[in-house]
N, C-alpha and C positions, 0 to 999 in steps of 0.2 A: 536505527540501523538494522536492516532487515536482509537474510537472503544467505546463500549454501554455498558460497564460497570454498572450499574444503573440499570441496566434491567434482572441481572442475578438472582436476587429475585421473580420479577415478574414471569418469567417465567419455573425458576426451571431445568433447562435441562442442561443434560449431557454432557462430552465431549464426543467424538468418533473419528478413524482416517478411515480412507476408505484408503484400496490398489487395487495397480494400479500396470499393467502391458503391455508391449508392445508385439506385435505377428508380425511375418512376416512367409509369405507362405514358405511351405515345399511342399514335395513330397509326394504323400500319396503309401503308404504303409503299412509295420508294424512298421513307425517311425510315429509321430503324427505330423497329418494335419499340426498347427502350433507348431512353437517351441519359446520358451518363453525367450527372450532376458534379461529381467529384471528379479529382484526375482519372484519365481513363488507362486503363492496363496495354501498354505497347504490345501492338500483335509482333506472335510468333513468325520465326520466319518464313515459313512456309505459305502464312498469311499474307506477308508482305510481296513475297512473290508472286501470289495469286495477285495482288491488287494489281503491283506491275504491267501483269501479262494480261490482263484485262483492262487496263487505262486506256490503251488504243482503240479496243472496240469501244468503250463508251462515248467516245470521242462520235460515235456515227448516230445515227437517228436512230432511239430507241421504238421499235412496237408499240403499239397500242396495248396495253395491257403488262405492257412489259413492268417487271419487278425483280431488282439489284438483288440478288443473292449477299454481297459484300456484307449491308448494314446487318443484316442477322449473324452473318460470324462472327461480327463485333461483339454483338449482344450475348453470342455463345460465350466469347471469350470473359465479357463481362462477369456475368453469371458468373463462370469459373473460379476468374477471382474473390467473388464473395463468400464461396464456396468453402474456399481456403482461406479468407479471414480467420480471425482469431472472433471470438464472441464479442459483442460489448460488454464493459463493465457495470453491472445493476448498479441503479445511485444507490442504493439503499446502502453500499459499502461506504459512501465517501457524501456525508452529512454537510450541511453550509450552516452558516451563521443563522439561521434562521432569522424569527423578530426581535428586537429590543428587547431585554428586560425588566429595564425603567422607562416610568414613564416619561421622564425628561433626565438629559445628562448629567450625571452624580457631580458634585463641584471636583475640584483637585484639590479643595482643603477637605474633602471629606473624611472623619477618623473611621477606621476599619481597623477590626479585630477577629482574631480566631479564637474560639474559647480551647483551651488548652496552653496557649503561647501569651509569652509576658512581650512580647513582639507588640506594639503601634505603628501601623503604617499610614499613610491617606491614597487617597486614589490616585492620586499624581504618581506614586508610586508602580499601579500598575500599565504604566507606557511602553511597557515593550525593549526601555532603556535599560532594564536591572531584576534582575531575578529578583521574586518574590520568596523571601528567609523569612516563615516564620518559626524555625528550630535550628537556627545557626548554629548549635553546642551540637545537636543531633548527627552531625557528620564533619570529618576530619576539614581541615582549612582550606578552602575553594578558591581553584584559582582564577585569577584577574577573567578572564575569560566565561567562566561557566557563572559569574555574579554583574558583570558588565559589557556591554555592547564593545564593539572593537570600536576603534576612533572612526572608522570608514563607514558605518552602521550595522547594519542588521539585528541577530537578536545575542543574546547570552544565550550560553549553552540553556542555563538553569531556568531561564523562563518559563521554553515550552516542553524541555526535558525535566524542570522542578531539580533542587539542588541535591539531591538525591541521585537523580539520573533513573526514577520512578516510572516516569514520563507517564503519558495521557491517552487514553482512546484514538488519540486523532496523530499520536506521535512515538516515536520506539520507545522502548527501556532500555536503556543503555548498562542497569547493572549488572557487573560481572561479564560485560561482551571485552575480548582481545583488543586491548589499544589501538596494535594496526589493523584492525580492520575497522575500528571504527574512523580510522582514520583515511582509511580507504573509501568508504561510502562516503565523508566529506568531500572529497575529492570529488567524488561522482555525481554528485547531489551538484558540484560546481562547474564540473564540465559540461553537464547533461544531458550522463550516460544513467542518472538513473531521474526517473521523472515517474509521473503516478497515470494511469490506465487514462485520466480524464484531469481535466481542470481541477484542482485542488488548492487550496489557499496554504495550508499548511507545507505541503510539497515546492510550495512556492517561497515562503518564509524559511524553509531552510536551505535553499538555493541561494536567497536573499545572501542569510548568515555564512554559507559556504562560500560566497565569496568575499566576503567583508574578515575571516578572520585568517591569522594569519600564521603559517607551517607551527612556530615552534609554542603558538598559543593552543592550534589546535592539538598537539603531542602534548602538553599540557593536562588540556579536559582532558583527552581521551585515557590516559596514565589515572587519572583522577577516578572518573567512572568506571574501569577496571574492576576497582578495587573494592568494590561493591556485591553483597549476593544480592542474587536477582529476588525481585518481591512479586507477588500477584496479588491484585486489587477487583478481581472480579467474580461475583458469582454468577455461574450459568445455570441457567432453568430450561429445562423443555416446557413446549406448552402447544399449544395451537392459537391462544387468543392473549392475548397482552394488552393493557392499558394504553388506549391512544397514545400515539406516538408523534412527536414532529421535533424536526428536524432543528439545532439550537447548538451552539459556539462548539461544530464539528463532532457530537456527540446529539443525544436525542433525550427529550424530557417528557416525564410521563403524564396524565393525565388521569389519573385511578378511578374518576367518574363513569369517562366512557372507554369503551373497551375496543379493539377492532381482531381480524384474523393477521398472524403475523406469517403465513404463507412462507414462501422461497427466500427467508430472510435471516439477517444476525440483527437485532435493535439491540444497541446497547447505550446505555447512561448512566449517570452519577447518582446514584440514592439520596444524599444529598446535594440538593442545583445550589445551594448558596457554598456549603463547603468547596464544592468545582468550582463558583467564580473567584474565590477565594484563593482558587490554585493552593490548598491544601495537600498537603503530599500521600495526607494517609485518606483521602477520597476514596469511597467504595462504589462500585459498581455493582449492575447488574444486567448481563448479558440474555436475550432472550431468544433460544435454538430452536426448530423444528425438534418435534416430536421423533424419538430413537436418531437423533444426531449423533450423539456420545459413541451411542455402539456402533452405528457405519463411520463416524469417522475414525472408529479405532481400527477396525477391518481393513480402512485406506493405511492409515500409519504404519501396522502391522505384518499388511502382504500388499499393498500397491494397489494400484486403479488403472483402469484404461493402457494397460502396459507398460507403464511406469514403475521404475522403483517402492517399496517402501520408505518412510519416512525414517523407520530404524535402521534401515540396513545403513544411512549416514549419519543421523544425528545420534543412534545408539538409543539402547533402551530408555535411557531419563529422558529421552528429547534434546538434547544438549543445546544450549539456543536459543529455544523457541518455545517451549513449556512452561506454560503459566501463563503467557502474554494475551495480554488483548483476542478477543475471537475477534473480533471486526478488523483490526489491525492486522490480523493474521492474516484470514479473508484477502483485505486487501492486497497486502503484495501477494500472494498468488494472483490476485488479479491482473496487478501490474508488470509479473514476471508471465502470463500468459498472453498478455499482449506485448511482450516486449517492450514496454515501457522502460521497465529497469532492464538497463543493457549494460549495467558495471563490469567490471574485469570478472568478479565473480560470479554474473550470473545465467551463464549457459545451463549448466546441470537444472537451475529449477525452472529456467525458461520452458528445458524437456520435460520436466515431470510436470509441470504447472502446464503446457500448451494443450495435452488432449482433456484436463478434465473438466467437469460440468458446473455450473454454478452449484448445485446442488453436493454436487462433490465437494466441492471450496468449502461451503457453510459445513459440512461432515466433518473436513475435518481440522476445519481452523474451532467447532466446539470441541472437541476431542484434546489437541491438543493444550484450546484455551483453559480447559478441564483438569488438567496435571498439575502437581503439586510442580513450584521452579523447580532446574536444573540449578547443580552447588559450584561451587569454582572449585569444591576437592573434587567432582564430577569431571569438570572441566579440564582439569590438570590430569586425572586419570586416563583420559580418554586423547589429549596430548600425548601423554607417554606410551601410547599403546599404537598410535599411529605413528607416531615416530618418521617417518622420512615424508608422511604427507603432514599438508596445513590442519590442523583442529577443526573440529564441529563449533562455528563461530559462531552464528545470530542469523537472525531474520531478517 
């Protein structure tokens, strides 16, 4: 559950959607320059008029030589709009499944173990029916909901969140976020006002889940994971070259033989890949940032970018929120709050501050703030009672 809810007072602003279109070269003649692949942007009025007022002269026998002025204003308008696009979102933010890991499918009697847990599972176990517990004593008693699927399907909270509410590179942390709000982005994730920049399978499995579960289950989890301090599982490195990288179950595994440049990027994965397919809760990562990330994306946090806000002037100096979490996760919804993707009730404020910056920006300062020790829930409460008639600095 991600995004600046808390801020849409403050700042009072709009939603908006910007369109966008693709152009690929044509022949010029009296067909236009380019021709418009995607839906094409309704001309202004002014344009329409023009057409109008010139539909009857077309009507008569064009000159020899003659060439329609019309199809280039299109073109101009076209252009425009691209113009005013929002960026695409780099994949490098949003990892796929990559290849198999076995070389043929584990049985369902298979026994599976974590070493630390007096836990036995088998692979049947992990279907997506039932969070995987292997420290059921390690947190208070979880209810119906965050350890099994609702009757109607989709997933357990605890699956892809872990029972914990630790959650995964490819998914929020839910500890320590405000009930209602995270009950609020369920909702969203179900209407689908909040969706991810591109196709995403995860974004999709919790849409799944957000509609399959049910009001006073989801008030349930969300009371549940409250009550949790938030953890970070990640260590970030500067570098310029990183162990081969590729892409594997929404996260990325390394290759320590061969090496490649990791350019305009956040790569992050699980230190150990069997731990991760284990869905272990204490899985460590390790995030890998451009080189002086840290310190430009503190500069962003600090005092703002591109005319936007800083990051503290709402979430307060610990980051309240969003400190500690996932860089690539982080990354991401700025991504998806830059393209309006996520259009939930709350997320005008960072649509603004997300819509002018760079990708480059993004990776600044989702290491920066993936960099911070977590925000506390005596933070959390502090910074409630200091706002007092506005909503709290809630989550990502």
């Amino acid at each position: 559950m991600e995004g600046q809810p808390w801020a849409r007072n403050r700042l009072g602003l709009a939603k908006s959607d910007s369109a966008a279109a693709k152009v690929d070269g044509s022949r010029v003649d009296s067909e236009p320059i380019c021709r418009i692949t995607e839906q094409e942007p309704k001309p202004g009025a002014a344009i329409q008029r023009y057409e109008k007022r010139f539909s009857t002269i077309r009507t008569k026998p064009e000159p020899a030589g003659y060439v329609s002025v019309w199809p280039r204003l299109r073109v101009l308008a076209a252009l425009v709009a691209i113009a005013a696009a929002p960026a695409p979102a780099p994949e490098w933010a949003f990892p796929g499944l990559g290849t198999a890991t076995h070389a043929s499918a584990p049985r369902a009697s298979e026994v599976m173990r974590l070493p630390g847990s007096q836990v036995v599972l088998h692979q049947s176990d992990f279907d997506g029916a039932r969070a995987v517990d292997w420290f059921p004593n390690a947190h208070p008693p979880a209810p119906e909901a965050v350890l099994h699927a609702a009757s109607k399907g989709g997933y357990p909270c605890g699956y892809c969140h872990l029972p914990d509410g630790s959650g995964r590179t490819e998914n929020a942390r839910l500890q320590g976020l405000p009930a209602d709000y995270i009950v609020e982005q369920v909702e969203a994730f179900a209407n689908g006002a909040r969706r991810a920049a591109v196709p995403y399978m995860p974004t999709s499995y919790m849409a799944e889940a957000a509609h399959a579960i049910q009001p006073t289950d989801l008030k349930a989890a969300a009371d549940y994971f409250s009550q949790f301090e938030p953890q970070s599982h990640t260590h970030i490195v500067e570098t310029a070259t990183i162990p081969a990288a590729t892409a594997w179950h929404f996260v990325y595994r390394f290759d320590h033989v061969r090496h490649e440049a990791l350019g305009q990027r956040i790569i992050e994965g699980p230190i150990d890949g069997e731990r991760f397919e284990l869905r272990d809760p204490a899985t460590r990562y390790i995030a890998y940032v451009p080189e002086g990330a840290i310190a430009r994306g503190r500069a962003i946090a600090e005092h703002g970018a591109s005319g936007g806000p800083a990051c503290v002037s709402c979430h307060g100096q610990a980051l309240i929120g969003i400190a500690g979490a996932s860089p690539t996760f982080l990354a991401r919804q700025l991504l998806n709050f830059r393209s309006k993707a996520r259009n939930d009730p709350s997320a005008a404020p960072m649509q603004a501050v997300a819509g002018p910056l760079t990708d480059a920006q993004i990776i600044d300062a989702a290491a920066f703030v993936g960099s911070r020790r977590p925000w506390t829930r005596a933070e959390m409460e502090e910074a409630m009672t200091a706002e007092n008639a506005e909503p709290p600095p809630r989550g990502r």
